[in-house]
C-alpha positions in Angstrom: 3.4 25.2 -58.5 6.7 25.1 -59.9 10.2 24.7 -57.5 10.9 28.3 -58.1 7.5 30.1 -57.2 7.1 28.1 -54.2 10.6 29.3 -53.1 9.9 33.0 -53.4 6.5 32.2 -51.7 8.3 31.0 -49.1 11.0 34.2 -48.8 8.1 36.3 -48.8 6.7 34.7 -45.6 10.3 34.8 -44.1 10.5 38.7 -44.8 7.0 38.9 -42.7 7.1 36.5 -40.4 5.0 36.0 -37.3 2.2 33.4 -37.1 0.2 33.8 -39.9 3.0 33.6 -42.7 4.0 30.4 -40.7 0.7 28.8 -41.8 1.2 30.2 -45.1 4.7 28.6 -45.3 3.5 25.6 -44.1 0.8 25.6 -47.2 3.1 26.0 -49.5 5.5 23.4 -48.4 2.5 21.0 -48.0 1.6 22.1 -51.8 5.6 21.5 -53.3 5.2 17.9 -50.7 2.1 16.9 -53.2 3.6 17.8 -56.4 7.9 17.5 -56.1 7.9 15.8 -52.7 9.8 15.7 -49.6 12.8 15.5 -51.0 11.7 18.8 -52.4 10.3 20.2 -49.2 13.1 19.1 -47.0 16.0 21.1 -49.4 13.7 24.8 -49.3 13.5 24.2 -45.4 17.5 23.9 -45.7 17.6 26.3 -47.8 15.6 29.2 -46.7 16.9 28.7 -42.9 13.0 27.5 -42.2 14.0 25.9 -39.1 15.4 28.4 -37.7 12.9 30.9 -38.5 9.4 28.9 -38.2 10.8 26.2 -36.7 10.1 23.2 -39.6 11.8 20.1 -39.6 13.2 18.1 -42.5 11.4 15.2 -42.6 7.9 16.8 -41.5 4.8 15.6 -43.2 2.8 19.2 -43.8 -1.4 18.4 -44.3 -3.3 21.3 -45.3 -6.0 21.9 -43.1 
C-alpha cells in the first residue's frame, strides 16, 4: 500500500469514527508499519490528529490481529 492510499484510508475512518473504524485505522497503520515503517506510521498519526481522535501514540507498535 502506497504512503498516499493509506493516508486517505485513514481520513476515511476519521470522517466515521467510533470503534470499528478505530480497528480499521489501526490495520492500516499496522500495514504502512510493515511496508514504510514507523517512521512512516508515527508522521500519519501526527498528521491526521490520530491521537486525538482514536487515541494512537507515536511510537506504538500496531499487530494485526
Amino acid at each position: 500500500m502506497t504512503l498516499q492510499k493509506a493516508q486517505e484510508l485513514l481520513k476515511d475512518q476519521v470522517d466515521f469514527g467510533g470503534f470499528y473504524n478505530r480497528n480499521a485505522a489501526r490495520l492500516i497503520l499496522a500495514e504502512v508499519q510493515r511496508e514504510h515503517g514507523q517512521t512512516a506510521a508515527d508522521k500519519l498519526i501526527r498528521d491526521l490528529n490520530l491521537e486525538t481522535v482514536f487515541g494512537f501514540e507515536t511510537g506504538t507498535k500496531f499487530e494485526p490481529r
